[in-house]
Structure formats: C-alpha cells, structure tokens
C-alpha positions as CSV (number, residue, x, y, z in Angstrom):
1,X,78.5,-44.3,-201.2
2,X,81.4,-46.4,-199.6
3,X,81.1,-44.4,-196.4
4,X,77.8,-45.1,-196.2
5,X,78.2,-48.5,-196.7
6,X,80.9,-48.8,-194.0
7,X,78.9,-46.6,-191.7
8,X,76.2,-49.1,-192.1
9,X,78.4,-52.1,-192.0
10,X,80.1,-51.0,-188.9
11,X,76.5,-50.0,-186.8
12,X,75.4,-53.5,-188.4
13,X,78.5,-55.6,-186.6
14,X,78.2,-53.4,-183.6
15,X,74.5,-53.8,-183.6
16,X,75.2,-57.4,-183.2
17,X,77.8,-57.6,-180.6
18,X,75.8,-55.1,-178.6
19,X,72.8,-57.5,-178.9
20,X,75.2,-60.3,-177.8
21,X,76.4,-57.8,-174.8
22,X,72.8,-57.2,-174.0
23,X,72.1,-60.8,-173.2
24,X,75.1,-61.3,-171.3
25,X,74.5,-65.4,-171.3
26,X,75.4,-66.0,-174.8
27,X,79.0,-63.3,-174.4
28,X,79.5,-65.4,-170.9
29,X,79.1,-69.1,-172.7
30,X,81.2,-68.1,-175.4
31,X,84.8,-67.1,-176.1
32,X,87.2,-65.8,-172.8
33,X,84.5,-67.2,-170.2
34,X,83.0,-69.8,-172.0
35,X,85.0,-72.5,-169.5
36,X,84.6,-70.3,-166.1
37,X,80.9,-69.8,-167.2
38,X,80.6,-73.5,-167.4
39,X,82.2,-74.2,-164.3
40,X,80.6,-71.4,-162.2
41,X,76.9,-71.0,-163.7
42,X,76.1,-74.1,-165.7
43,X,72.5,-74.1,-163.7
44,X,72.3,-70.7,-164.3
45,X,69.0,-69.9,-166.9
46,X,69.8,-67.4,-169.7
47,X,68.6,-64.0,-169.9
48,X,68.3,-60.9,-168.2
49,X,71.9,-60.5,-167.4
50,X,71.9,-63.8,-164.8
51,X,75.0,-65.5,-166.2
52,X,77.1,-61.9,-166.2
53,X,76.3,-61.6,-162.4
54,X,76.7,-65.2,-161.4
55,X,80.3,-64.5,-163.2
56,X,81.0,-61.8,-160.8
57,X,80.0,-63.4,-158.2
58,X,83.3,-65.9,-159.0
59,X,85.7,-62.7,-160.1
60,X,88.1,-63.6,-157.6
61,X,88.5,-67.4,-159.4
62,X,88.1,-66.7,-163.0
63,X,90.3,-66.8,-165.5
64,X,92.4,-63.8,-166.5
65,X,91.6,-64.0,-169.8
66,X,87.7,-64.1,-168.6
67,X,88.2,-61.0,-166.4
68,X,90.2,-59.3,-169.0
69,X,87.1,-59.6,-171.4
70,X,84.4,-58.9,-168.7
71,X,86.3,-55.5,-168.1
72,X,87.3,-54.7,-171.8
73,X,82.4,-55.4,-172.4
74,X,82.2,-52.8,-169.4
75,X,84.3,-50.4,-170.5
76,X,83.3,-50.6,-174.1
77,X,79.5,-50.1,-172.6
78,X,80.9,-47.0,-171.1
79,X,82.6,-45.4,-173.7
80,X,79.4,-46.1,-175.7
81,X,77.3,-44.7,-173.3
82,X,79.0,-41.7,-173.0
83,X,79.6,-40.9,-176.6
84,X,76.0,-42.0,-177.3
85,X,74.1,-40.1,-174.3
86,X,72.4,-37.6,-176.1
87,X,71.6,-39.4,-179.2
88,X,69.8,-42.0,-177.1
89,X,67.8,-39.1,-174.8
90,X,67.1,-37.4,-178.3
91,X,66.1,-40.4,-180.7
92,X,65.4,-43.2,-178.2
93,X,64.2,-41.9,-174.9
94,X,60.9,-44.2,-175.2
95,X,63.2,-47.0,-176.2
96,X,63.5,-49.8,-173.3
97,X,66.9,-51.3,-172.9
98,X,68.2,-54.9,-173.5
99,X,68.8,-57.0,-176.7
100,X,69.7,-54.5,-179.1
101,X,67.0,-52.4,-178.7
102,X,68.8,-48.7,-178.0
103,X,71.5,-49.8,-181.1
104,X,68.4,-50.7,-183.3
105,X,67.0,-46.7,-182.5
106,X,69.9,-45.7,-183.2
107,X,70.6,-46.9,-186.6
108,X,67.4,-45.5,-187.3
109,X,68.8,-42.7,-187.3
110,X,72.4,-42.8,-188.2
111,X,72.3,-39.8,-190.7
112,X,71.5,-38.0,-187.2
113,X,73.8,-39.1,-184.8
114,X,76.2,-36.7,-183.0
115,X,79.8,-36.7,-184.5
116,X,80.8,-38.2,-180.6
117,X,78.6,-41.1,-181.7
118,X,79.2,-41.5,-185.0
119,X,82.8,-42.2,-184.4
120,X,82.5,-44.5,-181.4
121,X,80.6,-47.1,-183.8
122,X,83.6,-46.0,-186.3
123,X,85.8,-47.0,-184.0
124,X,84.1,-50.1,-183.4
C-alpha cells in the first residue's frame, strides 16, 4: 500500500511539472529564467511553447543559471522519452501531446508501465 501510494505520489508531482514543462511559458516566467524571460520575451503571448523558443533565441545572453535549467527540462524530456517510448506507443498512441496529456495516459495505466518507465517517474 505505501508503494502504491508513492508510485502515485511521484507520477502525481511529475504529472505536474510535466504539465508545467508542456507549457513552456509558465517554466520560462518562473524560477532560473523568470528575470531573462522578462527581459527577452515580456511581449511574448503564452502557450504553445513561444516563450521557450523566444528564450533560445537569446541563449548566447542568458543567464547561466537560466541555461543550466533549460538544458537540465531538455534532457529530463529525453530521458523520459526514452524510458517511456513504448508505453506511450502502447497506452497513448491516440493521445495528442502538450499540457500533460501523454503523463495523464500514462497514469492511467501505471499498473502497466514498463519497469524502464516505472522507474524514471521513481526517479523523479
């Protein structure tokens, strides 16, 4: 019962910060890029991944802390997608991507998952 109450937990907090992730505006005007994404792309409408580009647009005068975070989100996506590849073909495949959808899916079916999957929301 505790397992499955931390498996849920954990898929639960990582749900979330994927959601955030998946609307890149609200990760970019927060936290390590909060001031660069203020500086850079204060015009710039939320959604759809526009702050995140507009961000990269300006790698070469961010902050280090900002880049540091933007690459730690990308390879975090990575990892996930990797670990996750199958599960998402097998449980999700008519799933469309963005604001938390795939993570939702896949929670759905959390008894289900692959071990590789399992443990990267573990781990996270």
């Amino acid at each position: 019962m505790k397992k499955v109450f931390l498996l849920s937990f954990t898929m639960v907090a990582f749900l979330f910060m994927l959601a955030v992730i998946a609307q890149q505006p609200e990760v970019d005007r927060k936290g390590p890029c909060r001031v660069d994404a203020e500086k850079f792309c204060k015009d710039i409408k939320a959604g759809g991944g526009r702050v995140w580009k507009c961000l990269k647009s300006h790698e070469a005068e961010l902050s280090q802390a900002c880049v540091d975070h933007m690459a730690a989100t990308k390879e975090k996506m990575k990892e996930f997608s990797t670990a996750c590849k199958e599960d998402k073909k097998k449980f999700c495949k008519d799933i469309r991507a963005g604001k938390g959808r795939i993570i939702s899916c896949l929670k759905g079916h959390e008894q289900e998952l692959s071990e590789s999957c399992k443990n990267f929301f573990k781990k996270n």
